[in-house]
C-alpha positions as CSV (number, residue, x, y, z in Angstrom):
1,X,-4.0,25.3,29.0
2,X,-1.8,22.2,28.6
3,X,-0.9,20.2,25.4
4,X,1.9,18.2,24.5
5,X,1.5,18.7,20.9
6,X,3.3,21.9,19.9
7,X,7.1,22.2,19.3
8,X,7.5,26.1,20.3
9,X,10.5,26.9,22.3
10,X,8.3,26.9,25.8
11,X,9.0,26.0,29.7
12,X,8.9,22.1,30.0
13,X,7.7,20.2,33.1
14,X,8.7,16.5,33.3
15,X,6.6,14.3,35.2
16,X,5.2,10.7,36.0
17,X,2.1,9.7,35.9
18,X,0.4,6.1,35.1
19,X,-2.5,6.9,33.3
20,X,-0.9,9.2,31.2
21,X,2.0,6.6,30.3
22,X,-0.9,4.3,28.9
23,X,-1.6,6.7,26.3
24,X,1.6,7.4,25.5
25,X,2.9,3.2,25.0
26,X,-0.2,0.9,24.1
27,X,0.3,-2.5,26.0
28,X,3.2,-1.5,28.1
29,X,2.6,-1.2,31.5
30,X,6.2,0.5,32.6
31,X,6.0,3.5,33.9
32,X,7.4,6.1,31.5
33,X,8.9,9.7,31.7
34,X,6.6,11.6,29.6
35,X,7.1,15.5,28.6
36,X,4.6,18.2,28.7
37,X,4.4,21.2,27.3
38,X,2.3,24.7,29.3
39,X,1.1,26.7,26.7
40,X,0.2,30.1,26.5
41,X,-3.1,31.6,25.3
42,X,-3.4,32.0,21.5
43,X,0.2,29.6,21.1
44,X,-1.6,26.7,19.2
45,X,-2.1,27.9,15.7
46,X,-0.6,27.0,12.4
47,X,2.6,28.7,12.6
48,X,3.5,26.4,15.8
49,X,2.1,23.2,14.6
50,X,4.2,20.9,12.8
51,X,2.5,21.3,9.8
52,X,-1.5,22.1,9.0
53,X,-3.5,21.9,6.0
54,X,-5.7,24.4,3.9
55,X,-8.0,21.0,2.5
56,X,-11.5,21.6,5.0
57,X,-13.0,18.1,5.8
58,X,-16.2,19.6,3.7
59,X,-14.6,19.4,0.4
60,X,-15.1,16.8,-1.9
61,X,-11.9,15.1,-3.8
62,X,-13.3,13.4,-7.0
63,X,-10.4,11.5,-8.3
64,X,-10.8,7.8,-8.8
65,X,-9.6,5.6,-5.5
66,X,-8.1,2.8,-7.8
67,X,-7.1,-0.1,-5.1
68,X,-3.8,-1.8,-5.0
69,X,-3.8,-4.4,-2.0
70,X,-0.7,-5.5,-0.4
71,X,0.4,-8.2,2.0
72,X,0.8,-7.0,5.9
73,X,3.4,-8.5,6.8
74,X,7.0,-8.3,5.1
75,X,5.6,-5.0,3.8
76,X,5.9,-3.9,7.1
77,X,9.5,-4.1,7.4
78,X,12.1,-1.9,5.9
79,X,14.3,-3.4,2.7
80,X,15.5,-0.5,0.6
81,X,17.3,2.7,1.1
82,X,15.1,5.8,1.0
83,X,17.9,8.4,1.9
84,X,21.1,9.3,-0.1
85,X,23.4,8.9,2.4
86,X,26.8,7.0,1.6
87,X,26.9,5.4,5.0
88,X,26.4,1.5,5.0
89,X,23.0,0.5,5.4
90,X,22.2,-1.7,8.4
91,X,18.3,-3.1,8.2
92,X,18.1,-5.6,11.4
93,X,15.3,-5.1,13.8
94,X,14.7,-8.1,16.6
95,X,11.7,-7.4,19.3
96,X,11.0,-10.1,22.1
97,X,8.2,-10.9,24.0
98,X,8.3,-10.4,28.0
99,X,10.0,-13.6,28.6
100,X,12.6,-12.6,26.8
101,X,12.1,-15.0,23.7
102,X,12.7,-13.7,20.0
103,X,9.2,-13.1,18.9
104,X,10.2,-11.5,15.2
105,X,13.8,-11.1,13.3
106,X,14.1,-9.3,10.5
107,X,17.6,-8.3,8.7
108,X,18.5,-7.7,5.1
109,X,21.8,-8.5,3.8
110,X,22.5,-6.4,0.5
111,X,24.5,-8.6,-2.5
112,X,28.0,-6.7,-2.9
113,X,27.9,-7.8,-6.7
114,X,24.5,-5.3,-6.9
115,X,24.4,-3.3,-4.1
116,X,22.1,-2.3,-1.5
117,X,18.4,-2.1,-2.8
118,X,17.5,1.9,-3.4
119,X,14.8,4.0,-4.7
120,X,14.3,2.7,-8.2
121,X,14.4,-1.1,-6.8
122,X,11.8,0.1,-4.2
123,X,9.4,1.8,-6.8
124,X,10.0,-1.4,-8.8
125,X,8.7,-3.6,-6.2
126,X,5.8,-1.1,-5.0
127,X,4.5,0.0,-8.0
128,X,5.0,-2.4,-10.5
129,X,5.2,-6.2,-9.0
130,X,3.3,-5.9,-6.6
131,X,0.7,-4.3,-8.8
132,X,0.8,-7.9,-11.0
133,X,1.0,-9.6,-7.8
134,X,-2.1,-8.3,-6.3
135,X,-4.2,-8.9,-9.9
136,X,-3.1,-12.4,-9.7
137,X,-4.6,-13.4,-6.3
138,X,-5.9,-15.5,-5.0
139,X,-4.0,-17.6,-7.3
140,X,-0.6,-16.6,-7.1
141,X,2.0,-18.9,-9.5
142,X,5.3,-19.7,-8.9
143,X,6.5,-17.9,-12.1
144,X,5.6,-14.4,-12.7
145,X,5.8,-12.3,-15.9
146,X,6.6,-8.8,-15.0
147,X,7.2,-7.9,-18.6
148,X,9.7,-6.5,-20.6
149,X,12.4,-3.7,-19.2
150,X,10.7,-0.6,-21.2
151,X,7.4,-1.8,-20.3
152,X,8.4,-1.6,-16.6
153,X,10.2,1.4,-17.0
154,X,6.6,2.6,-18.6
155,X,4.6,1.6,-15.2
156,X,7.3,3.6,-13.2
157,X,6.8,7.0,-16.0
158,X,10.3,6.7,-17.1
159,X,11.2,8.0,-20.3
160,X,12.0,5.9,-22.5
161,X,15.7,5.3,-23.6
162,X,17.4,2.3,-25.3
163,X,19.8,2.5,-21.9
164,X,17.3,0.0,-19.8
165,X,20.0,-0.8,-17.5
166,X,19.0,0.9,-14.4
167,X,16.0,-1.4,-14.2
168,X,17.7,-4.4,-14.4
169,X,20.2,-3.5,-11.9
170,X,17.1,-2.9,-9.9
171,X,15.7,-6.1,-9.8
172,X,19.4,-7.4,-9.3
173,X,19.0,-6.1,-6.1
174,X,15.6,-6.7,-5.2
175,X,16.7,-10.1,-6.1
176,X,20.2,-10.4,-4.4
177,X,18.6,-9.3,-0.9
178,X,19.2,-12.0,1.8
179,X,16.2,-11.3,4.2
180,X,16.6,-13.7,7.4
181,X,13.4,-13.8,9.3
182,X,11.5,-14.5,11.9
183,X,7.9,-13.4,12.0
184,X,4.6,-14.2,13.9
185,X,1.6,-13.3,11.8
186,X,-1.9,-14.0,11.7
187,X,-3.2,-15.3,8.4
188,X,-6.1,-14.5,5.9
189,X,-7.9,-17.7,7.7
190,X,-7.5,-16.7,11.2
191,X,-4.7,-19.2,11.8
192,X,-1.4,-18.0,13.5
193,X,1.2,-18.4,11.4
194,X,5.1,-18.3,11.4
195,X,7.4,-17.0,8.9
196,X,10.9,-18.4,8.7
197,X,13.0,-17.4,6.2
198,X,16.8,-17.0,5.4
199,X,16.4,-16.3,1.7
200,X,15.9,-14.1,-0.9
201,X,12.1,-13.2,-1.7
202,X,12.9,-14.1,-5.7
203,X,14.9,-14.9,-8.0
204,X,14.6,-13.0,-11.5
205,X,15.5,-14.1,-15.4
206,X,16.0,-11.4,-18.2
207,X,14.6,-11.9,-21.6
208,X,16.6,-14.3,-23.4
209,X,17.6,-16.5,-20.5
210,X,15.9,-20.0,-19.7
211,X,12.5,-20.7,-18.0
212,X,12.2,-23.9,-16.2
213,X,10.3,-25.3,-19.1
214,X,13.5,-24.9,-21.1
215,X,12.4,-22.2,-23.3
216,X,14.0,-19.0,-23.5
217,X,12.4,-16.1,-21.8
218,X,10.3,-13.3,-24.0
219,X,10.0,-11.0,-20.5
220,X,11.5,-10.3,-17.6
221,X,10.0,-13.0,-14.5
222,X,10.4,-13.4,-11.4
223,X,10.5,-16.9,-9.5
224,X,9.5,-17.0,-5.7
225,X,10.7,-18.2,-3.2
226,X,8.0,-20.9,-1.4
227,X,7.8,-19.1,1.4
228,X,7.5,-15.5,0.0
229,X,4.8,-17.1,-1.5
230,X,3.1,-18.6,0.8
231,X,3.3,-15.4,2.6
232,X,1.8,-13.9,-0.4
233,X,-1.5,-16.2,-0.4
234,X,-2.0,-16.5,3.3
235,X,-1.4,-13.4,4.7
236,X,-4.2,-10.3,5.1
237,X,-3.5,-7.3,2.9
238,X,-4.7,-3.9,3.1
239,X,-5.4,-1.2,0.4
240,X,-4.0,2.0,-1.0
241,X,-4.6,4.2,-3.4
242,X,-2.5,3.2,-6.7
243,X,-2.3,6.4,-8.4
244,X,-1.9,8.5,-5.1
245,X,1.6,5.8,-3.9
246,X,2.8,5.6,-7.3
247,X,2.9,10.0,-7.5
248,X,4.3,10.2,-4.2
249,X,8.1,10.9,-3.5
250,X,10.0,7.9,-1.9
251,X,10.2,8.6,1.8
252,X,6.3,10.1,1.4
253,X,5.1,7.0,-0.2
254,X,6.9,4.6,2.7
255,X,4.9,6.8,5.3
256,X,1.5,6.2,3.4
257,X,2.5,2.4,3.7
258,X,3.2,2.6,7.2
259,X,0.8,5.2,8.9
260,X,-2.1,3.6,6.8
261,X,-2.3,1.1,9.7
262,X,-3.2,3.8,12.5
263,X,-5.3,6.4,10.0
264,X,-7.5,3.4,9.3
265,X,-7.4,2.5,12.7
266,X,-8.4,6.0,13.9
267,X,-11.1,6.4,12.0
268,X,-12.7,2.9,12.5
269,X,-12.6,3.6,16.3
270,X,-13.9,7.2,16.2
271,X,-10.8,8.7,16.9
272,X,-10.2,12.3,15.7
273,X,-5.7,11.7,15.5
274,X,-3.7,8.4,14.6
275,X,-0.8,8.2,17.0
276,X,2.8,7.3,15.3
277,X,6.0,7.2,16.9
278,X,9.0,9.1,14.8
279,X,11.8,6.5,16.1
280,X,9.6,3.6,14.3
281,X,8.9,5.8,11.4
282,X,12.5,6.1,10.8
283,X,13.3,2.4,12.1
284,X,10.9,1.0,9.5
285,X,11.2,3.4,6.4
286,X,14.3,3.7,7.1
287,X,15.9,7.1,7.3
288,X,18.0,9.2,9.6
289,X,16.9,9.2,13.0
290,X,17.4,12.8,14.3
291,X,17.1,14.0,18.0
292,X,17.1,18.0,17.7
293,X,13.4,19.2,17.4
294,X,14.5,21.7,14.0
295,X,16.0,18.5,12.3
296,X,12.8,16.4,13.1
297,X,10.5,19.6,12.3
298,X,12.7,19.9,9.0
299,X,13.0,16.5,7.9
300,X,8.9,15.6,8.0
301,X,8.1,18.6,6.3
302,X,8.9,17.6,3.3
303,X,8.1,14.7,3.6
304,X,4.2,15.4,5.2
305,X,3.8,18.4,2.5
306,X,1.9,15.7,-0.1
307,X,0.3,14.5,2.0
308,X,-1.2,18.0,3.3
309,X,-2.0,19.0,-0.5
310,X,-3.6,15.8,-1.1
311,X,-5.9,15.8,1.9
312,X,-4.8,12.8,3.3
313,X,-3.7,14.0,6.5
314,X,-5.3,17.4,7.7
315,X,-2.9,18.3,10.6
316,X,0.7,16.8,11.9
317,X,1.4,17.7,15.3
318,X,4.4,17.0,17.6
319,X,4.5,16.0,20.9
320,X,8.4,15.4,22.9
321,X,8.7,12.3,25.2
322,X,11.6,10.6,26.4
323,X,11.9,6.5,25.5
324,X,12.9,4.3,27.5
325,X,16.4,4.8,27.2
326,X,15.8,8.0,27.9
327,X,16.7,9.4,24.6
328,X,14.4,12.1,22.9
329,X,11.5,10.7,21.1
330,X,9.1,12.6,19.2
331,X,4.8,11.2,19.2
332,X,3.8,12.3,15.8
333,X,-0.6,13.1,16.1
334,X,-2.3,13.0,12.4
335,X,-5.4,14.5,11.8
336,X,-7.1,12.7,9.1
337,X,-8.3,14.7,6.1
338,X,-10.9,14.2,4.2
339,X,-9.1,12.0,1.2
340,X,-8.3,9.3,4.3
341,X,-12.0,9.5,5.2
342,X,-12.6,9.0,2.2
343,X,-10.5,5.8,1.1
344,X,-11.9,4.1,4.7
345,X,-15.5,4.3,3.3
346,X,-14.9,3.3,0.0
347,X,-12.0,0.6,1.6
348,X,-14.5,-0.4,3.8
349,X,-17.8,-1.0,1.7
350,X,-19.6,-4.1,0.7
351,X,-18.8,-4.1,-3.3
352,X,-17.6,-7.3,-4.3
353,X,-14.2,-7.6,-5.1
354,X,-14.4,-10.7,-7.1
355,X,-16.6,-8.3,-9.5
356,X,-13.6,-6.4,-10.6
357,X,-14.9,-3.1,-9.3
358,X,-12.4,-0.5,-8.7
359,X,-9.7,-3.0,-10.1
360,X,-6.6,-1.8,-11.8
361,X,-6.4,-1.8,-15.4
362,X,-4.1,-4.1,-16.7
363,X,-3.2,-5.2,-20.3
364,X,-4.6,-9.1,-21.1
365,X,-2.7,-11.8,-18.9
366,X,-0.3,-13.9,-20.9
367,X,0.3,-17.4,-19.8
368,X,2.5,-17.5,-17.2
369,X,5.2,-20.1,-19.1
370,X,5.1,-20.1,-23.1
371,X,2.9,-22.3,-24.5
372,X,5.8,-24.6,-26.7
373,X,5.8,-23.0,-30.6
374,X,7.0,-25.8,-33.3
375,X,7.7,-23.0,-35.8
376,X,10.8,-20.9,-35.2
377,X,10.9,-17.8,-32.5
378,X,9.9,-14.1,-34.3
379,X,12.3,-11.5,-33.8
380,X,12.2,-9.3,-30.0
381,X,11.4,-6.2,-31.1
């Protein structure tokens, strides 16, 4: 038998073939080194997989799919640190076409005052504005209230304390990220569109300081920049499952962002595995790019175990090539499980959004500037 998706310590054979290589890259047509792997008789099982889990495709998961849609473009791209490294973290990605020419720039530029943009500023963005952003389309204001810093810190399941401080820092650095950009996209109309951008996606004012309008702000807001938000309106989104991103650990939630693309994908074309490459896994969440197979086997099995217990993926499997640098890169195969299946029907049927079914639950929308008060401001509580 041969396979190229188990990791076991087994004879390897290099060689070249065309056909082969097409799997391996979609719309390259270089020739490619690609590795596979003889097997023994009984070798693929669980044990030698890179994970596999218990969830069988016949079992029914009842909890609620409650949608949160996303754009698809800068959500693509990486922005925040996911590890805990102390090493610098360098986000600049460039791809060109076959020409030559810059088809898509993207690098982030952390504010020294605030720091690079971690964890908490990444479940901020995710899970909280994002959340308002998405219940505000398709008409998507300049001026957003997010609300106050406990009432955040309540949509993230923080406990609360009077110390509100890691929040704001936060949103410092969400909001102190210099993204310069250069990115290609096709928009919600069908028009090609370009994004060009050397700015930050938005500025944010704390309770207390002034709103255009000159009064003094009674939440936290966030301004956007014009062409975040014309990215915002314009661009396609695609939809997760709220509850299931916002229990997920960091680097496990980026992965549900990212591979979402290809599970989708998979299923819509019939296909029984979704096809992800580890280098842009790590390129584009981004974390530590390891080349020994342990560290790699190690490294996404925490961070596929969620996944696995929540049916999302059924199997993870794999498979060693060589790039074309000829450095060691590892094809990662998901097996959709039955929780994926099940998002693509319910993602995929014909209820009417603009009913409000299956939308989040959100408190009563306050205007987005104070309406002017004659009589004099109550006390914050």
């Amino acid at each position: 038998n041969v396979t190229g998706v188990q990791t076991c310590a087994l004879p390897i054979f290099i060689y070249r073939q065309q056909q082969q290589c097409k799997v391996a890259t979609e719309n390259s047509h270089n020739e490619q080194i690609v590795v596979v792997v003889f097997l023994k008789d009984g070798c693929m099982n669980k044990k030698t997989s890179l994970a596999a889990s218990e969830i069988d495709d016949s079992e029914e998961i009842s909890t609620q799919i409650i949608p949160i849609r996303t754009e698809t473009v800068l959500s693509q791209y990486p922005l925040h640190r996911l590890s805990k490294g102390g090493e610098p973290l360098a986000l600049c990605i460039v791809k060109t076409n076959e020409r030559g020419r810059v088809k898509t720039n993207w690098e982030v530029s952390a504010n020294p005052k605030y720091g690079e943009p971690g964890i908490l500023a990444y479940k901020v963005d995710t899970l909280v504005i994002n959340r308002i952003i998405d219940q505000l389309r398709p008409n998507i204001p300049e001026l957003v209230r997010i609300g106050t810093l406990n009432e955040i810190g309540d949509q993230l399941g923080r406990k609360r304390t009077r110390n509100t401080t890691p929040i704001a820092e936060a949103l410092s650095q969400n909001a102190g990220a210099l993204i310069t950009a250069k990115i290609e996209y096709a928009g919600n109309d069908g028009r090609s569109r370009t994004l060009e951008l050397r700015s930050t996606r938005y500025g944010v004012i704390f309770v207390g300081e002034m709103l255009p309008n000159g009064q003094k702000a009674d939440a936290v807001y966030i301004a956007l920049n014009p062409a975040f938000r014309e990215v915002l309106r314009h661009a396609k989104t695609r939809p997760l499952d709220y509850d299931f991103l916002r229990d997920l650990p960091p680097a496990s939630q980026r992965l549900y962002e990212l591979i979402s693309y290809q599970i989708f994908a998979a299923l819509n074309r019939g296909n029984p595995r979704a096809r992800y490459l580890y280098s842009d896994f790590c390129k584009f969440a981004p974390l530590t790019r390891y080349q020994d197979r342990e560290d790699v086997r190690k490294q996404l099995h925490k961070i596929h175990a969620p996944h696995l217990k929540a049916g999302y993926i059924k199997q993870a499997e794999l498979e060693l090539m060589i790039d074309e640098n000829g450095d060691t890169d590892w094809i990662i195969w998901y097996t959709p499980g039955p929780k994926a299946k099940r998002e693509f029907k319910e993602f995929n049927s014909k209820k009417d959004r603009q009913t409000g079914s299956g939308r989040l639950s959100l408190p009563p929308p306050r205007p987005t500037l104070p309406v002017p008060a004659e009589r004099a401001a109550t006390p914050r509580r």
